[in-house]
N, C-alpha and C positions, 0 to 999 in steps of 0.2 A: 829664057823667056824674056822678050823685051820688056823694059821699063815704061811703064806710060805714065804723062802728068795729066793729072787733072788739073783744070783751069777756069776758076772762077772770075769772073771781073781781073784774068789776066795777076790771077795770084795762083800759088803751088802748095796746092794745101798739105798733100803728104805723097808718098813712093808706096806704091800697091807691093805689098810679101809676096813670095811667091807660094804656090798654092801648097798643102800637105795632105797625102793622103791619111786618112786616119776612118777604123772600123768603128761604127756604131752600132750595139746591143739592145733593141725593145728591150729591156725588162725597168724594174720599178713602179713606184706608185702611182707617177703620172703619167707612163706610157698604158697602165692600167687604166686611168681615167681618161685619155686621149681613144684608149680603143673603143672604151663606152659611147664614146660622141657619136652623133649619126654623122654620117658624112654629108657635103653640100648637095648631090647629085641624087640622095636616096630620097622619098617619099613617104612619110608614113602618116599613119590617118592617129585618130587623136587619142581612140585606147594606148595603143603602144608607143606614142610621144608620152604620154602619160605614166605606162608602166617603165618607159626606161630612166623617165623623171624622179622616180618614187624609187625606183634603183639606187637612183646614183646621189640619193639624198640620205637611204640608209649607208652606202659604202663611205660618203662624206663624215656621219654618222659616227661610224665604227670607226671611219679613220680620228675621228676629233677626238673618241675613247682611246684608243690606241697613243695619240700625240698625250693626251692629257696622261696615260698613265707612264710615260716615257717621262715627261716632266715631271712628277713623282718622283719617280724611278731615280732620276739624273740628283733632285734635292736630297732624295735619300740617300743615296752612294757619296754625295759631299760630306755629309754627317757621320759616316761609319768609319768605325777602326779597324782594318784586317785581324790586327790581335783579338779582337772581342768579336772573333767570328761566328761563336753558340750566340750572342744576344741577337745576332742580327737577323730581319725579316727576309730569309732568300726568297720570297715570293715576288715582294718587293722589289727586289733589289732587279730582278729580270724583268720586272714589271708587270707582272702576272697575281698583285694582290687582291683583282678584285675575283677572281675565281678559285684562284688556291688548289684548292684539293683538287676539284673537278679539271686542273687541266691537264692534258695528256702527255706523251711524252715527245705528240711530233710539235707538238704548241711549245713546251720548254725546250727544244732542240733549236725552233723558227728565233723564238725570243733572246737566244744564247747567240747566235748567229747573229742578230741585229746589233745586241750588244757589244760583240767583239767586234765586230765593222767601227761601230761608232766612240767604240772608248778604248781601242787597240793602241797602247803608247807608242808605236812607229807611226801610226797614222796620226795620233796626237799631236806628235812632233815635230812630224811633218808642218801640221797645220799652225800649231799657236806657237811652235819655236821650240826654245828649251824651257818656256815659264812652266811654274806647276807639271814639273814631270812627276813629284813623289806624291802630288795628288792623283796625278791620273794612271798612276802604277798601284796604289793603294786602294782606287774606285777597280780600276782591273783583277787585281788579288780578289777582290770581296765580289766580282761576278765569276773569275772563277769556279769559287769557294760555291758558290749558290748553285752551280751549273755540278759541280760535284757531290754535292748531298743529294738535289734533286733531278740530277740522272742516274743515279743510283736506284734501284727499287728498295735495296732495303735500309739503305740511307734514307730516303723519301720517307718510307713508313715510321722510321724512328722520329722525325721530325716532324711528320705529320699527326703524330700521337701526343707531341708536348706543343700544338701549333700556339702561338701564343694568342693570338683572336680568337682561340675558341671558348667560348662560357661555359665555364663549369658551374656554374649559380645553381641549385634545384629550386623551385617553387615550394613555399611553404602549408604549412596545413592553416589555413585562416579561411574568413567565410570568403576573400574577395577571391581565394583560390576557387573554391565552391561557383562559386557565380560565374568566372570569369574562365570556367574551368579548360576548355577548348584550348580557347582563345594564350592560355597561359604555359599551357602544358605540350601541346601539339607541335611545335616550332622548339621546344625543348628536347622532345624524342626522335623529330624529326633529325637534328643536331647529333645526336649520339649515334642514331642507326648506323651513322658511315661507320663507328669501329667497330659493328658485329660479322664475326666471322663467316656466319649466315646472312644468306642472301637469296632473297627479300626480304624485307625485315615489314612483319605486320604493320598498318596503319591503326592509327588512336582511332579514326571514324569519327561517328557525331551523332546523335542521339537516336538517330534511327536507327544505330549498329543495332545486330542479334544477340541474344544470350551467348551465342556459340564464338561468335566475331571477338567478342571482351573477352571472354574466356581465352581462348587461342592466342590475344593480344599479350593478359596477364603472364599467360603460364610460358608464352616467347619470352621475356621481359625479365620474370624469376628466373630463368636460367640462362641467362645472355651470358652469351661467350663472346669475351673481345680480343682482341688484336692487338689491344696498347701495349709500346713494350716502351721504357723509360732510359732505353740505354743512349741516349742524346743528350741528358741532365748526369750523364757518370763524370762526377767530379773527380775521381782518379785517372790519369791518362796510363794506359801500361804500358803504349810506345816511348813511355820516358822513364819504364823502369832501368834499371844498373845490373839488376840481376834476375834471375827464375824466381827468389823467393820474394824478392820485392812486389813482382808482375802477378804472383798468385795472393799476394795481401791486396793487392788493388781489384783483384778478380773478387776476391771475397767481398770486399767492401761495397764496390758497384752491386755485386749482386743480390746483397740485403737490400739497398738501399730501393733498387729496382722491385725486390718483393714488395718494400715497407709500401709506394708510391702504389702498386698494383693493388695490393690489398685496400687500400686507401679510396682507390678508383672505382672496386668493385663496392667499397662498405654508400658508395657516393649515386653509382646506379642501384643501388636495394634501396635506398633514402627515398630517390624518385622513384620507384614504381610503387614502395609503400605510399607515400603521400600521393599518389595520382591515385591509389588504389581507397583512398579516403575521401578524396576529392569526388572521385567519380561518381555523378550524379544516376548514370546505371549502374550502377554495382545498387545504388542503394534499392533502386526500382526493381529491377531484377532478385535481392531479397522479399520484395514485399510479396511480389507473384512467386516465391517459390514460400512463401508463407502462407500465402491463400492458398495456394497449390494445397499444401501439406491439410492448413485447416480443411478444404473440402474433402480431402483423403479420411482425415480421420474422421471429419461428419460422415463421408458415404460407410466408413468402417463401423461406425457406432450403428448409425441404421441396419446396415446389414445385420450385428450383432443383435439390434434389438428384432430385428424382422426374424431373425433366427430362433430366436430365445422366443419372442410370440409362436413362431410355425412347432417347437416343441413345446411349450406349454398346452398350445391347441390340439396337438398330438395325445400329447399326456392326460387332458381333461379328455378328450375323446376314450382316450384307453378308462381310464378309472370311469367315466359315464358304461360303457359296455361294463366294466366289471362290476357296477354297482346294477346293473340290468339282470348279469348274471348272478349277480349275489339276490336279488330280489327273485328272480326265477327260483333259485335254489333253495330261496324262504319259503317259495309258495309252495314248491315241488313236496318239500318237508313239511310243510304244513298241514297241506292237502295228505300228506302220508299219513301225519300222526293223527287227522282228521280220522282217518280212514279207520287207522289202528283205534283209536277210542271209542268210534261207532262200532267196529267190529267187536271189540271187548266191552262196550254196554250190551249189545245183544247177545257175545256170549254169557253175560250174567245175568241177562234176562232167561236167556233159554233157562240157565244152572236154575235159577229161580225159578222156573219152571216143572221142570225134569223133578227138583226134590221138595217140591209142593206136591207132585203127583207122587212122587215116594213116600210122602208122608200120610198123602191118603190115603194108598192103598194098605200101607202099615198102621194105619187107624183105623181102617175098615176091619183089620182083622185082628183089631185090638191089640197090635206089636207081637203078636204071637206069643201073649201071656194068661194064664189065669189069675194071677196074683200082681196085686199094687208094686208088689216088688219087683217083678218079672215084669209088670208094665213099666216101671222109672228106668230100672236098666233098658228095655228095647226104645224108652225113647232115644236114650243116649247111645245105644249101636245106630240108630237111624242116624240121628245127627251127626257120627262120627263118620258113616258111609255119604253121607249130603255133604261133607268137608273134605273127603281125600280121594272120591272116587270122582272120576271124569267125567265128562258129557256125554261123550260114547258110553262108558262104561252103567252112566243111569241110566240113558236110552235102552241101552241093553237088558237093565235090569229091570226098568217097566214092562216093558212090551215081555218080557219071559213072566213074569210075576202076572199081568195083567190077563196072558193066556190059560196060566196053571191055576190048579185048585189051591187050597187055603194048605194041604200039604205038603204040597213040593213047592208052593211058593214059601212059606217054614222053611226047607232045606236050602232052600236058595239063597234067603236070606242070611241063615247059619254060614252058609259057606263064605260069601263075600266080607261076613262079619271078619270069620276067620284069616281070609288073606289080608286083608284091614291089619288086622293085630298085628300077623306077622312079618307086616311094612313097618309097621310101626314099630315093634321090638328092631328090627331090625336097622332104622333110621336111629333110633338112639344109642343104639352097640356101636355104629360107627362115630356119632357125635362125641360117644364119650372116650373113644379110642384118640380122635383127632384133638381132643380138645388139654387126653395127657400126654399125646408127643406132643404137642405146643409148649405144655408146661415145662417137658423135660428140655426140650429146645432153648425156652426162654430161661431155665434156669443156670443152662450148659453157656447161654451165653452173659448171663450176666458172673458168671464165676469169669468166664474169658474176659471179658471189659474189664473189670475190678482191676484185673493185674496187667492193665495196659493203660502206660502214664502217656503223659498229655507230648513230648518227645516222640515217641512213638506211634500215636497216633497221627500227628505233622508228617511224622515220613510215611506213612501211610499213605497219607490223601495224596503225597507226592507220589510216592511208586505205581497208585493206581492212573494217574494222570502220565507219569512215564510210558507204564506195560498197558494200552486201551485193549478192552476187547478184539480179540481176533488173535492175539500176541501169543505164538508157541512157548508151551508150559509157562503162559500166565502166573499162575499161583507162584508156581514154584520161583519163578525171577525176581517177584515180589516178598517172596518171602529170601530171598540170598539179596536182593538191595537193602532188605532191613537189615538184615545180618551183618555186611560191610558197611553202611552208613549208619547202624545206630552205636548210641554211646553207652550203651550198657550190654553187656555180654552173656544177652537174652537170644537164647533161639528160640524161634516161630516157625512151626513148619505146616504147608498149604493148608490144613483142615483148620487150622488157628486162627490165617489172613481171612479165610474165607467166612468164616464164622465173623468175625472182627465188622468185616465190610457188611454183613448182611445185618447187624445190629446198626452201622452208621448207618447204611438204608434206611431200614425203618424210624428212623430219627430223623433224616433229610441230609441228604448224603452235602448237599448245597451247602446248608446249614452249618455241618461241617468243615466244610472246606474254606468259609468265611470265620468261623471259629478260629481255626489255623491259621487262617492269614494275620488278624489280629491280635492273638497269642504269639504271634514271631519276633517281636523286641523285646517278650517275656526271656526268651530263651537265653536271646541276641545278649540281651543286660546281664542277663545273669553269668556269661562266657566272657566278656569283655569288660563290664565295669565293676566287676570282684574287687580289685583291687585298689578301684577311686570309691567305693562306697565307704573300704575298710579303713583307708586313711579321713575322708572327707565325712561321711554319714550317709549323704547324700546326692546322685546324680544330679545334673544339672536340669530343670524343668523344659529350657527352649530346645536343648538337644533329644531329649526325649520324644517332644511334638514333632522337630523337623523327621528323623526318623519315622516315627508314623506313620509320617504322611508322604515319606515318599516312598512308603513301603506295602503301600494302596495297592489292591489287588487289582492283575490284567483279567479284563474282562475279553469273551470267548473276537470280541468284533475288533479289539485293541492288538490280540495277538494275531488273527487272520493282515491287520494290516503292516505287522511289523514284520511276519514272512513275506510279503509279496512286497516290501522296499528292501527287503533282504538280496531277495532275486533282484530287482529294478537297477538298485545302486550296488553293484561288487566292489571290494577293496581297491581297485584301482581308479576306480571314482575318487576325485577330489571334493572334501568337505562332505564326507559319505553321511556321518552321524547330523550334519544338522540338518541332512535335506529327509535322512531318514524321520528324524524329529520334527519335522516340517510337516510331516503326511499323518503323523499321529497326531489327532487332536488331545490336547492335555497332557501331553506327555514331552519332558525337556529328553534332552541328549544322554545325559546322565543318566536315568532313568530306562532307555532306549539302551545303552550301552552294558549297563547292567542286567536287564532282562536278559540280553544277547548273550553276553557270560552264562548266565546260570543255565540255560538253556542248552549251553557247549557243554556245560559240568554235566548234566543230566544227560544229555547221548552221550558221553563216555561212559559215564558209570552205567548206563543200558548195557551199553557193546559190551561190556567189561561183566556185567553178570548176566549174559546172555551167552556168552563166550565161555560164563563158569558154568552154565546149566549145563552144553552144550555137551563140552566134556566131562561130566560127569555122566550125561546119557551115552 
């Protein structure tokens, strides 16, 4: 190619090169803002001058963030020492500090790439010569380094668990935490969610959360599972053990240390969610309404109890008004009867008074059927004796026959009535006096029988008939074989004895008896037991005596019905059997309950046991 001169005012300023072909590549950041430009020849109206205005002001924008975090970037890498590569910030150092965690893996791939463009030691050296090459090998090592942790995934995660910007601070329990509660705490939790291994992780909310919201928030929070694992702070390296056993003492020791940090971490989230959990201004609100909650529950329960207990009381006075209706019916019904009965027996004694005023008349009229004062006082007194034993019928009968007949066979008439008269009456006093010496010989047959039956004996007595009740095959006779094996004297009684025995306590108050007995039983009791503290001492002790006594008070028929039917309720596999039983008897302790139950076992064996001896003997 020729040479041409240029020629100013006839001077040669320089010789034109000659030309070289050479490729050019669009890319970079100003062929990126050159493509944003409108061109000369386009037209646009003034939204879209506008909107590519407001474009290319954010990209200006982001690129000024970018440039400034590159300057960072560049002051920090002048400061660091590859050796002290755990201190250093690889977020940093790639220039990716201000989002950290959040950025991804094609963002720290783009960032690593820029960096090696721009701080590659051939390229360095190219440019600035050979000055500070062990600086820019040293900035190179430590983007490496930063580019191998955090393209790692599980590199990243150990780094990103000990990141050093992050606040481990908790909020503490004070009133400003209270007030300021939101406001202090929220930006706190928000901070942690990233290391739960669940995901979503609840939001705090704000005071118009639900009962259900907090709840759901708490009980995530109590048992948050993280992800930190501490193995980036292992102050032992095992790539530099010497041997196996060296590499497993450093394995050991990381691996405490990693729990001790873990446990540390989790004691540091139960800190926070307790103190959030004291803070919480709903938590407290949410108690109150489940306190009124409860309070109206148990008002509506008390009402209902009292509307209850009113609707059976009103039941109940309704039942006893009927029954006092019925009881007053039942007064008059009775009333009006015996009304009846005592009109009916005043006119029957009006008629008698009748009937034997007309007897006597007509036995007057005929002078009693005598000649003589004598013969008259005796037929007054057969009159009288016929007006006292014969009946209304029977005077009826004997007017009207007498009132028909003459003065002699009303005579015979008379004779005769006299005469069955007599022979009622001879005959009512033959048998009074028959009855009245078997009574004698009865009462004397049984007071010979009492005499030789002592106060031991009679105790077993009132028992064996309370064992064998009415209705018991051969009664007598099993009463009389439980005396025979439980008494202590080696007296046989055989049934006509017991039965005699029992029909004397009868007539006495069989009741009477049986209270007799009860309080006669520490007579016995002392006299088998403290024989032998009287004979050294003189005498028993007074309190011992009394406690005995009294707790040896007779079961009444309503104490025993209710200690069977806790018998049946509580069985022996019930827990705290006796005191629930003693619970349902009023007055009566465990002890006392517990004993009755004894004796009561003693008393059906010894049944079976001479029931079983009758048995075989029949």
């Amino acid at each position: 190619m020729a040479t041409s001169i240029l020629r100013y005012e006839s001077q040669v300023i320089s010789l034109v090169s000659p030309p070289v072909l050479k490729s050019v590549e669009p890319v970079g950041k100003w062929f990126e803002i050159c493509w944003h430009r409108p061109e000369e020849h386009e037209v646009y109206n003034g939204e879209s001058h506008n909107a590519i205005i407001d474009e290319n002001n954010c990209y200006d924008d982001r690129q000024l963030d970018d440039q400034q975090e590159d300057e960072i970037s560049e002051v920090y890498l002048q400061s660091l020492d590859p050796k002290e590569w755990k201190s250093q910030d690889h977020y940093a150092v790639l220039g990716l500090k201000s989002i950290r965690f959040r950025a991804d893996e094609e963002q720290i791939k783009r960032k690593y790439k820029q960096m090696v463009l721009k701080y590659h030691p051939d390229k360095s050296t190219r440019e600035q010569g050979c000055q500070n090459i062990e600086a820019v090998e040293s900035m190179f090592t430590c983007i490496t380094k930063a580019y191998e942790i955090l393209g790692n995934s599980q590199k990243r995660k150990a780094y990103d668990s000990v990141d050093p910007l992050f606040d481990e601070d908790v909020p503490s329990v004070c009133s400003d935490s209270k007030k300021n509660f939101f406001k202090l705490f929220d930006p706190t939790f928000q901070s942690n969610a990233r290391f739960s291994v669940v995901q979503p992780v609840p939001l705090l909310g704000d005071e118009s959360s639900n009962y259900q919201d907090v709840e759901d928030f708490y009980n995530f929070w109590y048992n948050f599972e993280s992800w930190r694992e501490f193995s980036y702070l292992d102050e032992e390296d095992r790539d530099k053990a010497e041997n196996r056993e060296e590499r497993r003492w450093m394995e050991k020791q990381n691996k405490a240390a990693r729990q001790k940090r873990k446990k540390e971490d989790n004691m540091r989230i139960r800190q926070l969610v307790d103190n959030a959990y004291c803070c919480d201004p709903r938590i407290k609100k949410f108690k109150e309404e489940q306190k009124e909650k409860k309070a109206a529950l148990k008002k509506a329960k008390i009402q209902a109890a009292k509307a209850e207990r009113e609707e059976r009381e009103r039941i109940l006075q309704m039942e006893l008004d009927k029954e006092q209706k019925q009881r007053e019916i039942l007064e008059k019904e009775e009333k009006d009867k015996a009304d009846k009965i005592k009109r009916e027996r005043e006119e029957l004694k009006k008629m008698l008074r009748k009937e034997r005023k007309i007897l006597r008349e007509i036995c007057k009229r005929h002078n009693y059927f005598a000649t003589t004062d004598d013969e008259r006082v005796k037929g007054m007194e057969e009159v009288e004796s016929l007006c006292i034993n014969l009946t209304l019928d029977q005077l009826k009968l004997l007017n009207d026959d007498m009132n028909k007949g003459n003065p002699e066979s009303n005579q015979a008439l008379f004779r005769n009535h006299i005469q069955d008269v007599m022979v009622k009456l001879q005959q009512i006093q033959l048998d009074d006096k028959r009855n009245q010496d078997q009574s004698t010989k009865t009462e004397n047959i049984d007071e010979d029988s009492c005499r030789s039956w002592k106060d031991e004996e009679e105790q077993l007595l009132v028992k064996a008939v309370k064992v064998f009740p009415p209705g018991t095959v051969n009664r007598w006779e099993c009463i009389a074989s439980f005396l025979k094996v439980h008494g202590s004297e080696s007296i046989e009684r055989n049934s006509k004895e017991v039965i005699a025995k029992v029909k004397a306590m009868q007539r006495e108050g069989f009741d009477a008896r049986k209270v007799k007995a009860n309080k006669d039983a520490y007579s016995s009791f002392s006299k088998s037991h403290f024989k032998d503290l009287k004979t050294s001492s003189g005498d028993s002790p007074p309190n011992q005596e009394n406690n005995v006594t009294e707790d040896q008070k007779p079961w009444t028929a309503q104490e025993q019905k209710l200690l069977e039917k806790a018998l049946k309720t509580y069985p022996s596999s019930v827990p705290e059997r006796w005191d629930r039983i003693a619970a349902v008897i009023p007055g009566r302790t465990k002890k006392e309950c517990l004993k009755r139950y004894k004796e009561l076992a003693s008393l059906v064996k010894a049944k079976r046991a001479v029931v079983g001896t009758v048995n075989s003997k029949n």
